[in-house]
N, C-alpha and C positions, 0 to 999 in steps of 0.2 A: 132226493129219491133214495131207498133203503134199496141194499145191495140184493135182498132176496126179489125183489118187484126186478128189479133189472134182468137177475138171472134167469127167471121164466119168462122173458122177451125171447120173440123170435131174432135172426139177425140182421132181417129187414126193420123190424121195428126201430132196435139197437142202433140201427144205423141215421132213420128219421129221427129220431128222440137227440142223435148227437148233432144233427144238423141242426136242429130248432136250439138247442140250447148254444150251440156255437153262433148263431145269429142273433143271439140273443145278447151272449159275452160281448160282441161285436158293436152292438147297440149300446148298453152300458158303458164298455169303454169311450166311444166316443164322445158321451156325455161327460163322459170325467175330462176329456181330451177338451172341450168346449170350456168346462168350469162349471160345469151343472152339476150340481149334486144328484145321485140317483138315489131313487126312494126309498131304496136297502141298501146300505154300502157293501153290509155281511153279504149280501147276494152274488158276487163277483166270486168270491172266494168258495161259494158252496156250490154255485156252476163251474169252478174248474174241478172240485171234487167230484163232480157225478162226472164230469169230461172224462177223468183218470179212470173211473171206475167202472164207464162203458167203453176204455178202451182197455183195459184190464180183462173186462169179461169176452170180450171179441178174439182176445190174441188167445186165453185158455179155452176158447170153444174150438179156434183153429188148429190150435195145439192136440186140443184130444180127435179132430175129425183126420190130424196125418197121421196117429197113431194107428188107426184103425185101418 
C-alpha cells in the first residue's frame, strides 16, 4: 500500500487495515512454521513494511493532535 492511500485514512480505518494485515502476517508465518511454502515469500516482507508505515502514520497523527 503507497504511503499517500494510508495518510488519507481515518484512524479507525488505520487501525482495521493494521489488524487484517497483522492476521494475515500471522497466517503466513505459520505456514513457513509448518514447511509450506507461501504463495508470495516477498509478501512477508512488504506486510511488515505497510505494518511500520501504519504505525509511523498513527504515532505522527497523535504527535500533531497533542500539539494542538
Amino acid at each position: 500500500m503507497k504511503i499517500k492511500e494510508l495518510r488519507m485514512m481515518s484512524e479507525k480505518e488505520l487501525d482495521e487495515k493494521f489488524v487484517e494485515l497483522k492476521k494475515e502476517l500471522i497466517k503466513i508465518n505459520a505456514q513457513i512454521a509448518t514447511g509450506t511454502n507461501p504463495k508470495s515469500p516477498g509478501q512477508v516482507k512488504t506486510i511488515k513494511k505497510t505494518l511500520a508505515k501504519i504505525k509511523t502514520i498513527k504515532q505522527q497523527k497523535n504527535t500533531e493532535k497533542s500539539k494542538q
